[in-house]
C-alpha distance (Angstrom), angle and dihedral (degrees) to the residues before:
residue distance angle dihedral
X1 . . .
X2 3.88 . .
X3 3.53 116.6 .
X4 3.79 120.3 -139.8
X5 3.76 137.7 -152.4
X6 4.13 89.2 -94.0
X7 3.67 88.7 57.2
X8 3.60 89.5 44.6
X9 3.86 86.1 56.8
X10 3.33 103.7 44.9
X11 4.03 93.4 47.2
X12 3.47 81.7 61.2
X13 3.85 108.0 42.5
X14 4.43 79.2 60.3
X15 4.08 95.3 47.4
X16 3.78 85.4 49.8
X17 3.38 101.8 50.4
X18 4.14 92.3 44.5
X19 3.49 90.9 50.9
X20 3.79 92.7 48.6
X21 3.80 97.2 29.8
X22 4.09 92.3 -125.6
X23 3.67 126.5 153.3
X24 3.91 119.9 -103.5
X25 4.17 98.6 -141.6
X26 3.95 94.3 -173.0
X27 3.82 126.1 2.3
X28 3.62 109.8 -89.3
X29 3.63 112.7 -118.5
X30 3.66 139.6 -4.1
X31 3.98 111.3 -29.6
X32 3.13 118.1 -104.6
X33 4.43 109.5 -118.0
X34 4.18 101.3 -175.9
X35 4.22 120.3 47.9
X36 3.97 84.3 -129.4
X37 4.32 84.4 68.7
X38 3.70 88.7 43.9
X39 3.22 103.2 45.7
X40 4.15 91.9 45.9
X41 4.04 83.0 59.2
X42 3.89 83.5 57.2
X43 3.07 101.4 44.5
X44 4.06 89.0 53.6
X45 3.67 88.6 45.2
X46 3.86 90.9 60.9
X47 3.42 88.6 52.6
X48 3.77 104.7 49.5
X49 4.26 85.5 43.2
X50 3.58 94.8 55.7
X51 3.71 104.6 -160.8
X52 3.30 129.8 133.1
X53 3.78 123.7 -90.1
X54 3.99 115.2 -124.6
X55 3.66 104.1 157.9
X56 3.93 144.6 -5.5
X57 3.85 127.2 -132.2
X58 3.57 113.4 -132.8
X59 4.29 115.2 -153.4
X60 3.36 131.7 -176.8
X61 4.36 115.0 -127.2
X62 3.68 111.9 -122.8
X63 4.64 107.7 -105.1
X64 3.14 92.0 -114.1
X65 4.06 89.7 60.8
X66 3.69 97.4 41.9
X67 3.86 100.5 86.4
X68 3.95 91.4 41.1
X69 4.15 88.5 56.8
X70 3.40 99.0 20.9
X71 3.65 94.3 -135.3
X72 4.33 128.7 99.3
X73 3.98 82.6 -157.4
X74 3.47 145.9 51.5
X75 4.05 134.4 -178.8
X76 4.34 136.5 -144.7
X77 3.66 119.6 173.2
X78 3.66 139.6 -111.3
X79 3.56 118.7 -122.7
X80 4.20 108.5 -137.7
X81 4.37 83.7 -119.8
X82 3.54 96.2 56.4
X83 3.50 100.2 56.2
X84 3.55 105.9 93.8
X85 4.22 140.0 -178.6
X86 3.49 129.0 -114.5
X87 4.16 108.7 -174.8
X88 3.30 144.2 130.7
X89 4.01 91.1 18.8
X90 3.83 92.7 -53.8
X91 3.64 106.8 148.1
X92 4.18 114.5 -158.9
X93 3.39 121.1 -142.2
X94 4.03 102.6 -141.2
X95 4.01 134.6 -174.3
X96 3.69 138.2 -107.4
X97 3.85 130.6 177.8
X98 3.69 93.8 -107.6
X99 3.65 91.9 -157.1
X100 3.36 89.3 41.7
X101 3.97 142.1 65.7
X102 3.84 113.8 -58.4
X103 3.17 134.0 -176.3
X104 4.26 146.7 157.3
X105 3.69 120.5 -150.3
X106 3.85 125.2 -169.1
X107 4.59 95.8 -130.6
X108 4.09 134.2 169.8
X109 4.02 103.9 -121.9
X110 3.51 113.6 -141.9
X111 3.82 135.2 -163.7
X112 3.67 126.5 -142.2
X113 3.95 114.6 -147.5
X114 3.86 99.6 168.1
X115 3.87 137.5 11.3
X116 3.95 112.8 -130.0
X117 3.87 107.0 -107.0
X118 3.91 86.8 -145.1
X119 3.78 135.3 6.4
X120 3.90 116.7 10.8
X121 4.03 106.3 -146.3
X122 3.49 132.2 164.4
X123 4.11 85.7 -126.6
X124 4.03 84.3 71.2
X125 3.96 112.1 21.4
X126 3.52 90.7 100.8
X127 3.29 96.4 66.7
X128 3.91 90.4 65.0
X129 3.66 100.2 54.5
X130 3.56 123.4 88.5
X131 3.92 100.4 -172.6
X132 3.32 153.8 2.9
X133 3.35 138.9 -152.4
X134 4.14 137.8 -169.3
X135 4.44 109.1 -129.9
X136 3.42 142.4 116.6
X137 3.16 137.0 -101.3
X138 4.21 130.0 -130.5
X139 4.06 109.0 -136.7
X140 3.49 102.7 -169.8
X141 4.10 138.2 162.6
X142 3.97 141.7 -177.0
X143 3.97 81.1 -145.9
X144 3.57 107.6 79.8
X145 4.12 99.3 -158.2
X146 3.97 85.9 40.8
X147 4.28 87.4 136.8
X148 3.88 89.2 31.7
X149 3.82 98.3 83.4
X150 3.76 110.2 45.2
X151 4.00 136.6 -68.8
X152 3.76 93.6 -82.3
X153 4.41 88.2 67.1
X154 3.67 98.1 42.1
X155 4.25 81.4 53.9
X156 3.84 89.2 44.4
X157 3.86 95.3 67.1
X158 4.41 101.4 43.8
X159 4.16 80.8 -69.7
X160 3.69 92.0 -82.5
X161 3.91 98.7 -53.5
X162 3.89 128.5 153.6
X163 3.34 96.8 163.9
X164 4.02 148.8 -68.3
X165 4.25 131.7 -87.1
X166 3.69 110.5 -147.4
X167 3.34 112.6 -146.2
X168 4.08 133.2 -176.8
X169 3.73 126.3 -47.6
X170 3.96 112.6 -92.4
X171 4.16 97.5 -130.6
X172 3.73 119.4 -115.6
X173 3.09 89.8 -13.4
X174 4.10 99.8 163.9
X175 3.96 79.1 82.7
X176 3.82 103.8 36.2
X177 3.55 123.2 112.1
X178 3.81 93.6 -116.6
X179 4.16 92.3 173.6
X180 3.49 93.8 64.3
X181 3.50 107.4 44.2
X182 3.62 114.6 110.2
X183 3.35 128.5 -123.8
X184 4.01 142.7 -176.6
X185 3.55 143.1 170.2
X186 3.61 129.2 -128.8
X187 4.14 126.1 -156.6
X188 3.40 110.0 -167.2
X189 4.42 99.4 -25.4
X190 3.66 80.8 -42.5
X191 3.86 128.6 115.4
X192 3.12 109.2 -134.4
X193 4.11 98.7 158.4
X194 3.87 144.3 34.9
X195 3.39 145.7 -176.8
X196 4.08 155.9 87.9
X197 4.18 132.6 -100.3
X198 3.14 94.1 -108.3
X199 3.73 97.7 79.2
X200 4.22 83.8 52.0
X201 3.80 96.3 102.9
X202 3.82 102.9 -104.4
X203 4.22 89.0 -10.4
X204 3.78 126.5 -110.5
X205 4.04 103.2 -50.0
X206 4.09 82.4 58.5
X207 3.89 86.3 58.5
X208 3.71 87.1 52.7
X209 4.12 91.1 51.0
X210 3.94 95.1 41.4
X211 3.83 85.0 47.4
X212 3.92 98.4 45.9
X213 4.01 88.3 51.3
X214 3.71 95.9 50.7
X215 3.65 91.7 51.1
X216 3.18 90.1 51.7
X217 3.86 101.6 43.4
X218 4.07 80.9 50.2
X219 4.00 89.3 51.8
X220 3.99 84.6 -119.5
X221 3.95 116.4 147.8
X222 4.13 117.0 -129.0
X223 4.06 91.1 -150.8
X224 3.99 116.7 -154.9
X225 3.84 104.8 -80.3
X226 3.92 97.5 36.6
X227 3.99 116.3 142.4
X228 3.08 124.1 -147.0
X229 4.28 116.8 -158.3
X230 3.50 95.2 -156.7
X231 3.50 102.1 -155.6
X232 3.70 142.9 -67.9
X233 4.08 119.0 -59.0
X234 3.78 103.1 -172.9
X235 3.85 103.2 29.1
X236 3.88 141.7 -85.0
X237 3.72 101.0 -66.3
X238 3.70 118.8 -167.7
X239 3.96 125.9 -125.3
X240 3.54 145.4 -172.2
X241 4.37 126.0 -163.0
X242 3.40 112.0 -74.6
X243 3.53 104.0 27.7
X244 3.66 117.0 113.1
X245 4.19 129.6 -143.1
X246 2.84 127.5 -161.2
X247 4.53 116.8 -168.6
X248 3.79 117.0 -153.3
X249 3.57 121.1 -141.9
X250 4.32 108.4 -165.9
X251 3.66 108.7 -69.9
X252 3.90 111.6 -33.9
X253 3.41 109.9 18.0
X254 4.01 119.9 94.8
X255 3.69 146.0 160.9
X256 3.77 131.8 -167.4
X257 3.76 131.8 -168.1
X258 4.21 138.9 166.0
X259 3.31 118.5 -133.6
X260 3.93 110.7 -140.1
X261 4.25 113.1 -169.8
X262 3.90 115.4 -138.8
C-alpha cells in the first residue's frame, strides 16, 4: 500500500528510540487498523535502520484478533547483530527496553536454504530447510503497550523483536516428531510455561510457509541462511534485566540466556 508522511513518522519515532534505547510513552501517530498499514510502517522502519536482515520472527495473533486482521500470523525482522549463539554452555547476556515491553519466549529456529520457485506448501517446506535449531527468542519494545492495541501495532515497531538465541541443533530432525515434544520455560529455576507444538497452529514448518508468502506478497527476498523463529511454544513470558531463562526442549536439549535492561 502507499505509505504516508504519518507512517513515515512513526517508523521513525521506533528506529530512534532503539537506537537510543528511549521509552515510547504513547504510540506515535494514528494506529494502524489493517496488517497491510502496519506492516508498510515496517517496512519503512527497515529502511531508515539500515541493518542487515538475518532472520524474521514469526507470532501467532491472539483469536480474538484474527477476524479483525484477517490473518492467524504476523512477522518482524531479525537484524544480522542480534542473532546470537548459545553452545557449548555459553550463556549470552541479551537486551530489553527496560522501560519498555519485555519479554522471553521458548521458539524452534529454523533455517531457510532455498525459496520454492512455485507453490510454498507445508507438504514440501522441508525440503528447503537446512537446519534447525531449539532457542528463544527476546520480544522486546521502547513502547510499553506495544501488544495492547491490536496485531497491526505490535507489527508496526519490528513486531516486538530484540533479537534471537540460537541454541543446539535438534538431531535428525527431518524425522522427529517435532509436535510432541515438550517444552517449558524457566525464569529464574522457576516454571513459568508448558506445553508441546502441536497446539502451534499448523507447527513450526507452517511459520516457515506463512512467512515465505508474506515476503513474497511484500516483494521481500528470504536469502540462503535466513531463520525463521516460528513463534512462541509455551507463551509470552514477561522479563525484567537480570533475570535469567532458561527454555526446555524434551529431555536433553537446553538453552540459557541473561537478560540485561538498557
Amino acid at each position: 500500500m502507499r505509505t504516508n508522511s504519518g507512517h513515515q513518522h512513526i517508523a521513525a519515532v521506533f528506529v530512534e528510540a532503539r537506537k537510543a534505547s528511549t521509552i515510547v510513552h504513547s504510540y506515535p501517530g494514528e494506529i494502524p487498523q489493517t496488517m497491510e498499514e502496519g506492516y508498510a510502517i515496517q517496512d519503512l522502519a527497515i529502511a531508515l535502520d539500515g541493518r542487515r536482515i538475518g532472520g524474521w520472527k514469526v507470532g501467532r495473533i491472539p483469536g480474538e484478533q484474527v477476524a479483525k486482521y484477517n490473518a492467524k500470523r504476523l512477522a518482524g525482522p531479525i537484524f544480522v547483530d542480534e542473532i546470537v549463539d548459545a553452545l557449548d554452555g555459553h550463556v549470552p547476556v541479551m537486551p530489553i527496553f527496560g522501560k519498555g515491553f519485555a519479554a522471553a519466549e521458548a521458539e524452534i529456529l529454523l533455517r531457510i536454504a532455498s525459496v520454492p520457485d512455485g507453490e510454498i506448501s507445508l507438504d514440501t517446506i522441508a525440503d528447503h530447510i537446512d537446519d534447525v535449531r531449539v532457542g528463544v527468542e527476546i520480544a522486546s519494545s521502547p513502547f510499553p503497550g506495544i501488544n495492547e492495541f491490536g496485531a497491526a501495532v505490535t507489527v508496526s515497531d519490528f513486531g516486538n523483536n530484540k533479537g534471537i538465541v540460537l541454541g543446539p541443533a535438534l538431531p535428525d530432525w527431518r524425522h522427529a516428531d517435532l509436535l510432541s515434544m515438550p517444552v517449558s520455560l524457566q525464569i529464574n529455576g522457576s516454571t513459568v510455561g508448558a506445553d508441546r507444538m502441536s497446539n502451534m497452529l499448523d507447527g513450526p514448518f507452517g511459520s516457515v510457509v506463512f512467512l515465505l508468502k508474506e515476503l513474497k506478497r511484500r516483494g521481500i527476498e528470504a536469502a540462503p541462511g535466513t531463520w525463521v523463529s516460528a513463534g512462541a511454544i509455551t507463551g509470552v513470558h514477561e522479563v525484567t534485566g537480570g533475570q535469567t531463562v532458561k527454555a526446555c526442549f524434551g529431555e536433553e536439549l537446553e538453552v540459557v540466556v541473561k537478560v540485561r535492561a538498557t
